[in-house]
N, C-alpha and C positions, 0 to 999 in steps of 0.2 A: 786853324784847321779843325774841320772836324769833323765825325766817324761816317765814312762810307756808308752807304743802306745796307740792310740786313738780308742783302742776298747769299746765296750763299759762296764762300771762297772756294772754289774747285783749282786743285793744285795738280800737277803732276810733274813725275821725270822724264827728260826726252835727250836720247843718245846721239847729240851734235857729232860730227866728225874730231870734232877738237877735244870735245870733251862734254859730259852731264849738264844740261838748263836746266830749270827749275820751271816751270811754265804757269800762272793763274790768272783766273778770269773772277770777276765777279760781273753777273749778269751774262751781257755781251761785249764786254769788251777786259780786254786785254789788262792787267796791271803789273804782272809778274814774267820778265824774261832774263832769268839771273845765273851765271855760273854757279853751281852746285858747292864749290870749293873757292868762289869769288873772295879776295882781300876783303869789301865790306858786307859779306851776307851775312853778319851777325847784326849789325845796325840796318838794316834793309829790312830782315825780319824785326826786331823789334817796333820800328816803323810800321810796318806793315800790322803787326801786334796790336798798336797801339791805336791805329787810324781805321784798323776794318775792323770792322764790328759787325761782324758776322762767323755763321757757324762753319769752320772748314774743313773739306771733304776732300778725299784723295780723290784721282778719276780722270774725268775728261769734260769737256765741252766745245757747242761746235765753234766759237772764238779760239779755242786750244787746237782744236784740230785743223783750224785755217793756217795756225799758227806755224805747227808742224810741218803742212806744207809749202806754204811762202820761205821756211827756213831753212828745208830740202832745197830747194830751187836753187835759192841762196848760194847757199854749199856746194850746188853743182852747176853754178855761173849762168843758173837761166834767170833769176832774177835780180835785179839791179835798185829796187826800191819796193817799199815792203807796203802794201793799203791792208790796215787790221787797226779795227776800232779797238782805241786805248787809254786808260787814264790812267792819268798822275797819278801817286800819294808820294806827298811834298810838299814844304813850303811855296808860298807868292814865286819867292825868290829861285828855290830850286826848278819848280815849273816853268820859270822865264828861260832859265841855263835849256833845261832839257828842251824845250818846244823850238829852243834858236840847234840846238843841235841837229834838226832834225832840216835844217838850212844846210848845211852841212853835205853836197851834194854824195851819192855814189862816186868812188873814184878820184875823191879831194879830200884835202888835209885843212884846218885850221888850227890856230894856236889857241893857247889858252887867252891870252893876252887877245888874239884877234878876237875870239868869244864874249870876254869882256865888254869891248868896245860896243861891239854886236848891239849888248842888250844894255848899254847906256851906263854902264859900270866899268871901266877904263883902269881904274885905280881898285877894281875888285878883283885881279888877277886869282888869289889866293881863295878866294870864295867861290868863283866859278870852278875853279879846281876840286874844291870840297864837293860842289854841286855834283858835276861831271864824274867824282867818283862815285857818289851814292845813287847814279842811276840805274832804277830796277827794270830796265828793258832795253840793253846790254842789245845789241848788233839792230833792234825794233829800231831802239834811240839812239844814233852813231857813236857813241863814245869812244870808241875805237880809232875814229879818224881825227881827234884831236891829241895834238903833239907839243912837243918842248917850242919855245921862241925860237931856238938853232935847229929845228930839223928833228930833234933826238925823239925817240919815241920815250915816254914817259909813262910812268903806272899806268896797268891797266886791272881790272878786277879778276879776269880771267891768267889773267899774267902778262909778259909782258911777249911769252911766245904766243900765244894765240892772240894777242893784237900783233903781231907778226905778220904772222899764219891769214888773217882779215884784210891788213894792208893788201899781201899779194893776193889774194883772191880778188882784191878790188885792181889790181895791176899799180898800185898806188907805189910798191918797192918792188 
């Protein structure tokens, strides 16, 4: 991997119904859509630390503000699939997890184990797991709609009530 261009990191906070995102762009596109208080935003940041190599600026951008609004919609069940230019930062491997997650329709669940398969890793359950927790574009990137082998809803970054809280919004519980 290696360090993003030198544009600049425009970050900001945006008042989800659930709770605080965290929102950044570099350039035009998207790479940052994280709960505020998320299980892995210390590793998320430091990632992000370590792979953008650029100077970062609190604010806004018009990527952030598309953002904003496709995540409104969201929230208030007018939209069902999200079009906002985005890049990884992550591994080959974590970028394979995330881009299949995004398979992943509106309204549908897969497993961690079905995820696997997905992307040709069968026997990488526990990896795809890792993957799917450290994604930094949280509702962008469905993380949210993958679940236990049984059904069970499993960690989520945001907690385990706001991937609740996402299911039923999707009619998914």
């Amino acid at each position: 991997m290696s360090p993003i261009d030198s544009s600049p990191f425009v970050r900001t906070e945006w008042i989800s119904p659930l709770g605080p995102l965290l929102l950044g762009s570099i350039g035009d596109e998207l790479l940052l859509c994280d709960w505020k208080y998320g299980r892995h935003r210390e590793a998320i940041e430091r990632r992000l630390e370590r792979l953008v190599a650029a100077e970062r600026q609190i604010g806004t951008s018009p990527v952030i503000r598309e953002t904003q609004r496709q995540l409104q919609a969201y929230f208030e069940a007018r939209l069902s699939a999200f079009s906002l230019p985005i890049r990884y930062v992550g591994t080959t491997f974590q970028q394979s997890v995330w881009e299949e997650l995004l398979r992943v329709p509106f309204g549908r669940t897969a497993s961690y184990g079905e995820l696997a398969e997905r992307i040709g890793n069968p026997n990488g359950v526990r990896a795809v797991g890792t993957a799917v927790g450290h994604n930094a574009l949280s509702i962008i990137v469905p993380c949210h709609r993958i679940i236990g082998k049984n059904g069970a809803l499993t960690g989520y970054a945001g907690g385990l009530e706001v991937k609740e809280a996402l299911l039923r919004l999707e009619h998914i519980i």
